[in-house]
C-alpha positions in Angstrom: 313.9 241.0 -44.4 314.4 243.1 -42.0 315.7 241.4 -38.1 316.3 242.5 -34.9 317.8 240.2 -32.5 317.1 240.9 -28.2 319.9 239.5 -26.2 321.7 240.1 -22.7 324.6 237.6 -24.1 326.8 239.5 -26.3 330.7 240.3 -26.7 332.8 241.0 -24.9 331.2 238.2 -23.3 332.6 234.9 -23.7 330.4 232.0 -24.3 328.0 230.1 -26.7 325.1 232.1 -26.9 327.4 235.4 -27.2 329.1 233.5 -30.2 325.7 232.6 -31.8 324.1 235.7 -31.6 327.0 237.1 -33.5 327.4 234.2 -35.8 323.6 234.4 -36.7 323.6 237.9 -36.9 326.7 238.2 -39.6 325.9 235.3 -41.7 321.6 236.6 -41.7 323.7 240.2 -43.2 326.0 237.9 -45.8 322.4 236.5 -46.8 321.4 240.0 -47.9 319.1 240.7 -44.4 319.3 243.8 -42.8 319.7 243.3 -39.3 320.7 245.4 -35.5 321.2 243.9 -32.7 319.7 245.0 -29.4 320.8 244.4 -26.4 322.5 245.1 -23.0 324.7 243.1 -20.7 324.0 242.0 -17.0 327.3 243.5 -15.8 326.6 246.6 -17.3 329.4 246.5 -19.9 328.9 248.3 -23.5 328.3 245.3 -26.3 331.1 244.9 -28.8 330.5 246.1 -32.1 331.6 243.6 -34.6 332.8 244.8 -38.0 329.5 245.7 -39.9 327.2 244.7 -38.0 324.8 247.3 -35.9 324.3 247.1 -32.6 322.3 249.4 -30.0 322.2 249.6 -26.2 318.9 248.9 -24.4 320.6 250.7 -21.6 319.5 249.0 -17.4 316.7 250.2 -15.9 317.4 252.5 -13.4 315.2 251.6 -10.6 314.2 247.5 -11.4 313.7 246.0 -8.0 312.1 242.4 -10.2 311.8 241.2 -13.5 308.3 242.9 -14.4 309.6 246.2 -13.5 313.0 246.0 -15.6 310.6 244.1 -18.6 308.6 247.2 -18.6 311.0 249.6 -19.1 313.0 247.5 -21.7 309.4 247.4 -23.9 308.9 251.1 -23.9 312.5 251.2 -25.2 311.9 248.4 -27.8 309.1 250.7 -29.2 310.8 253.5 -29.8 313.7 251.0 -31.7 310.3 249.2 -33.9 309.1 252.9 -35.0 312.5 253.3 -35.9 313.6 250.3 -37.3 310.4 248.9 -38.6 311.3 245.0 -38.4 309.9 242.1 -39.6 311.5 239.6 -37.1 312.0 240.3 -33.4 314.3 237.4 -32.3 314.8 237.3 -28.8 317.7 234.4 -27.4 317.5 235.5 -23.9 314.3 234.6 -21.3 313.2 237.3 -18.6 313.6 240.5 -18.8 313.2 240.5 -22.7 311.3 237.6 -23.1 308.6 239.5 -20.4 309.0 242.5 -22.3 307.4 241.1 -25.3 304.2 241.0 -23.4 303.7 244.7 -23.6 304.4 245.1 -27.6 301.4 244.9 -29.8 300.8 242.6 -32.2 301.7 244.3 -35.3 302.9 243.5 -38.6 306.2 241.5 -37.3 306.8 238.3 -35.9 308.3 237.6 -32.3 310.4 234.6 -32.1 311.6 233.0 -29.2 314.8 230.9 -29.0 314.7 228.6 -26.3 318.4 227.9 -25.5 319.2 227.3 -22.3 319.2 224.1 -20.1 318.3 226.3 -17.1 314.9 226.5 -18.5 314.5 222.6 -18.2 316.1 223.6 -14.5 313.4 225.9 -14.0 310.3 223.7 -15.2 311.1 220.8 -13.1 308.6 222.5 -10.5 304.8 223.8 -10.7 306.1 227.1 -9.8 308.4 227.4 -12.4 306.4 226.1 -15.2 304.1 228.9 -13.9 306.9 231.1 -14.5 308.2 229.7 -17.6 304.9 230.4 -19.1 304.8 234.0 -17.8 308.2 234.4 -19.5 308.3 232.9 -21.8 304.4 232.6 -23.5 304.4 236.0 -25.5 305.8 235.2 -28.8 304.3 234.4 -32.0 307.3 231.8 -33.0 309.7 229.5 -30.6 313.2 227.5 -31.9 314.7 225.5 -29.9 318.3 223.7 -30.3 317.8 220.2 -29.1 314.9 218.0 -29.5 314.3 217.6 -25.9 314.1 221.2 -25.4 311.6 221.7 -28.2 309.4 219.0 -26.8 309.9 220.1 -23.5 308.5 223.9 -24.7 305.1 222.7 -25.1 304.1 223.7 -21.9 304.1 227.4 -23.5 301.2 229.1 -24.8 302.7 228.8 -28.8 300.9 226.1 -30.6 303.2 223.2 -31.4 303.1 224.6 -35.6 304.9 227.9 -34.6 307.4 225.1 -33.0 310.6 223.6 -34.7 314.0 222.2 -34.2 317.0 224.1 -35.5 320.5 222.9 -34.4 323.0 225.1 -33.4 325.8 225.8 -35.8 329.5 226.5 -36.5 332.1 228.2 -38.5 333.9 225.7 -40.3 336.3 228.0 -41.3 337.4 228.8 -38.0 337.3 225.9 -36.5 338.7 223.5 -38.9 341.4 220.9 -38.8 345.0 222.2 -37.8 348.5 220.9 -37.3 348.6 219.2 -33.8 352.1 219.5 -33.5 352.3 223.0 -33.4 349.5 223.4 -31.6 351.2 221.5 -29.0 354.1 223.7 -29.2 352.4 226.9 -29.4 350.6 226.1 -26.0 353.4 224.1 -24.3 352.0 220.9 -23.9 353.9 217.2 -24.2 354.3 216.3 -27.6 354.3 212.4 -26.6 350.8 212.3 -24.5 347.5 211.7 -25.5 345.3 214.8 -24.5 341.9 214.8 -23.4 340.2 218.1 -24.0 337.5 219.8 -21.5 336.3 223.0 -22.9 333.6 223.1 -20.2 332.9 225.9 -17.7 332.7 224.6 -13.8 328.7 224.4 -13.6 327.3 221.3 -12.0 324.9 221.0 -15.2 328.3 220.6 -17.5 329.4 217.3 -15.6 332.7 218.2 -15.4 333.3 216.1 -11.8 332.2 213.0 -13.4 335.3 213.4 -16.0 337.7 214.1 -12.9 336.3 210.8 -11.1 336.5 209.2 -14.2 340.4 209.9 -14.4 342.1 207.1 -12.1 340.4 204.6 -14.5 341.7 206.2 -17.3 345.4 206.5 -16.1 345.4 203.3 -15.0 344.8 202.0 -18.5 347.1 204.8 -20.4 349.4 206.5 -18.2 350.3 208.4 -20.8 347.1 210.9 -20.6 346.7 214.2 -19.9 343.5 215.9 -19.4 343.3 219.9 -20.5 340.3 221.9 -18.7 339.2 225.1 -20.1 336.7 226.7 -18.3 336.2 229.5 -15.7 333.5 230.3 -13.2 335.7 229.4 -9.9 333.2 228.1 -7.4 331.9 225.5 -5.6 332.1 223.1 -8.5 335.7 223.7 -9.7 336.8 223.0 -6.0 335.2 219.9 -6.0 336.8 218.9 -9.4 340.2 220.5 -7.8 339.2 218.1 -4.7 339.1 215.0 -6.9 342.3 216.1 -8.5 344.5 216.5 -5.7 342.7 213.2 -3.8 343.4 210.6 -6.7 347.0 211.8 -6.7 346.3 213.3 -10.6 348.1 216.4 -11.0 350.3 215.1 -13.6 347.5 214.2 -15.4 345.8 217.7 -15.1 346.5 221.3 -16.8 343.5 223.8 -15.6 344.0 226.6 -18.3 341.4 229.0 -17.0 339.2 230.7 -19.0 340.3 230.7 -22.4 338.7 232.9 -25.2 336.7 231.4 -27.6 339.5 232.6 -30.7 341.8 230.4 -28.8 339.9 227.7 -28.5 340.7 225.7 -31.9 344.4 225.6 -31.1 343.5 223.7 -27.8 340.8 221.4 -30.3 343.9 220.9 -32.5 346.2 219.8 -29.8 343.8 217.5 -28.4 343.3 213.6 -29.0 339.5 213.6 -27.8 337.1 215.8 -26.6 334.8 214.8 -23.8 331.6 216.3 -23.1 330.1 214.9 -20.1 326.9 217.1 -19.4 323.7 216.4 -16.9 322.1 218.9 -19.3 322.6 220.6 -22.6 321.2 221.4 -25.7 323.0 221.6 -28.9 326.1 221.5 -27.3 328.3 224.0 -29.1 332.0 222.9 -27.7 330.8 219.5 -29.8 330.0 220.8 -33.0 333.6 223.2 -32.5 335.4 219.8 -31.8 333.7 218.0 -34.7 334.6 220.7 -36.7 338.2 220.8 -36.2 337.8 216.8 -37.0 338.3 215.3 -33.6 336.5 212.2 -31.7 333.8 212.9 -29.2 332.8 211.0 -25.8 329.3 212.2 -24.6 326.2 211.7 -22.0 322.7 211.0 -24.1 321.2 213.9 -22.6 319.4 217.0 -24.7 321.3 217.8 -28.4 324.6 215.4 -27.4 322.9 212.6 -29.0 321.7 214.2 -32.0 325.5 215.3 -32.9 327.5 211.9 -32.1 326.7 209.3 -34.2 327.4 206.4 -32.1 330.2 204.3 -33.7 330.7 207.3 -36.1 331.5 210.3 -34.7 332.6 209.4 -31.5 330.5 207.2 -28.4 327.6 207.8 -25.9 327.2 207.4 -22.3 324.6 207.7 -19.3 325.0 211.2 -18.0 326.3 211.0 -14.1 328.1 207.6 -14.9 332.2 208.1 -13.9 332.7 204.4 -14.8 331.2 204.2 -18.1 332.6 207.0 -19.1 335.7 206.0 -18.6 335.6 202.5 -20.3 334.6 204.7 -23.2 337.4 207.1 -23.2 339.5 204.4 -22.4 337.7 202.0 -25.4 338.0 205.1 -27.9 341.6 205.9 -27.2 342.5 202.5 -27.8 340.9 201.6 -31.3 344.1 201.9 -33.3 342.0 203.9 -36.4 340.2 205.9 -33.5 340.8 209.4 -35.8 338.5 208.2 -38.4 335.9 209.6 -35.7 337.3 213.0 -36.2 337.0 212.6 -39.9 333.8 211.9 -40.2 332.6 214.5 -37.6 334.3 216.9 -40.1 332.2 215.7 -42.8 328.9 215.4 -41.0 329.9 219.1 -39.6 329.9 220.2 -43.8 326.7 218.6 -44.6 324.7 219.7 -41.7 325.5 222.0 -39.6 328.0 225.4 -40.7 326.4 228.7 -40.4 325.1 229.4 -44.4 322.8 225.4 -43.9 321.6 226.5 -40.3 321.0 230.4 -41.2 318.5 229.2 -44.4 316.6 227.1 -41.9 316.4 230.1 -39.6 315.3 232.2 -42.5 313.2 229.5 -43.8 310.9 229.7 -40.6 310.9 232.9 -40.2 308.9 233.3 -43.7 306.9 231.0 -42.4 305.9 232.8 -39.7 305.2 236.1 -41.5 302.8 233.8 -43.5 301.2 233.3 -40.7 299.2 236.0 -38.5 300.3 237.2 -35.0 299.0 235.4 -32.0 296.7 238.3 -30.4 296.9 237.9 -26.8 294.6 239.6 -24.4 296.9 241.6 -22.8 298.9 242.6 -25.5 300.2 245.6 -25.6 298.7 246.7 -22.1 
């Protein structure tokens, strides 16, 4: 089969959908696909070129004063790259431009799939005016995926019938991110060797929750003193001041280490140093930090909102909370951390992680629908093509 994949998210760009794109993209090649990937970045930065796998610039418009103008020129360069490629599969991860640009291709004999990952799409369609432009976006594909359940169900305000719909997790490399000496991680990254570490690998964006941990903090301590909780995460703003506010107010800094932004290839040392992972999101879909921390075999504490729920079994794999809620997130750090065979979370988040959700299981589904939708026809649309 023959795949291209659209994205603006892409190495050297560090980030989930970057990583996925590249993790989908090299295991669809180990499957015996041909793929390219096409693509450009917002800061106008060349992609990476990972080891085997092709990858061509889009190039930026130069004169795009909106998102119609820069999806017009980006679909007279995606033509020239079908007569030259000749896909099968158009996968685009990335809404407007691309996903706009898909209104001017004609239905031909490949498919275009759409994956809906983002939470700022559930953002955007909270109002009439952007459902209206969700659909405009977003409406011009013959195919959608989409990483959590409640952003598949929440797609069905776009013009693709709900049987050219399905759920497909996210994934990770278990090889990568697999279980590892704590001790040395410790070392290695100069943190205590007698604390229990809490592990944020969370960027400062309100819709990551990362406040909520920070107020959840003083309850914490006050039950094990002995904490210390490890952000990762960059984007300095408005919302890492706030959780820098919270800090400084509670009298927490020896509680804290802010690391910064902290490349993705170092995050499994941080996962292995770490007691527990906490992921306290207002929205998300398949969160990927989670599947990384359940991979490397450690205890989760999440909010029940999008994909969390669908990757802690509660009980299991770690415990669930109501997104927003500082208090009962702490009574469930505080509960987990105190169960004297709390570790046999990480184990079975390991196992769960082997069974359901490495790259080879989540690539076949990927593969498996996209046969299905070449079995299908194209959805003709009136202005296709115009």
């Amino acid at each position: 089969m023959r795949i291209a994949i659209l994205t603006n998210d892409f190495p050297p760009n560090i980030g989930g959908l970057a990583s996925h794109v590249v993790e989908l993209a090299q295991e669809l090649r180990r499957q015996d696909h041909n793929v390219q990937v096409w693509g450009y970045l917002q800061s106008g930065e060349p992609l990476s070129e990972p080891p085997g796998l092709p990858v061509c610039e889009l190039g930026r418009p130069e004169r795009a004063g909106n998102a119609w103008s820069a999806a017009r020129h980006y679909a007279r360069v995606i033509r020239e790259r079908i007569d030259a490629f000749s896909p099968d599969i158009i996968h685009c991860h990335t809404m407007a431009p691309l996903s706009l640009a898909m209104r001017w291709l004609p239905s031909q004999n490949y498919r275009r799939i759409f994956t809906n990952h983002t939470s700022g799409y559930l953002k955007l369609i909270q109002t009439w005016r952007g459902r209206w432009k969700a659909k405009i976006f977003c409406s011009w594909f013959d195919g959608l995926l989409a990483p959590s359940v409640e952003l598949r169900e929440k797609s069905s305000l776009l013009w693709i019938p709900r049987d050219r719909q399905r759920y497909i997790s996210n994934a990770v490399d278990a090889e990568v991110f697999r279980p590892g000496d704590q001790a040395a991680a410790r070392t290695r990254l100069k943190l205590p060797l007698d604390r229990r570490i809490l592990l944020s690998t969370r960027r400062f964006v309100p819709k990551n929750g990362v406040r909520y941990l920070a107020e959840a903090l003083p309850q914490v301590v006050k039950t094990a003193p002995d904490v210390l909780c490890v952000f990762c995460g960059n984007d300095v703003g408005p919302e890492e001041q706030a959780v820098r506010e919270i800090i400084d107010t509670k009298g927490l800094a020896n509680h804290v280490r802010f690391e910064g932004s902290v490349p993705n290839s170092e995050i499994p040392t941080y996962l292995h140093a770490s007691d527990l992972v906490v992921l306290p999101s207002l929205m998300e879909a398949t969160s990927i930090s989670g599947l990384e921390a359940m991979s490397c075999g450690k205890p989760l504490v999440g909010t029940r909102v999008g994909g969390i729920p669908y990757i802690i079994e509660e009980g299991v794999t770690g415990r669930l909370v109501e997104p927003g809620d500082a208090g009962s997130l702490a009574a469930a750090v505080v509960d987990v951390l105190g169960d004297p065979s709390f570790e046999r979370f990480g184990v079975s988040a390991r196992e769960r992680i082997e069974r359901e959700f490495t790259w080879p299981v989540i690539t076949e589904k990927t593969v498996g629908f996209y046969r299905s939708m070449l079995e299908k026809p194209p959805i003709r649309r009136l202005f296709d093509g115009r």
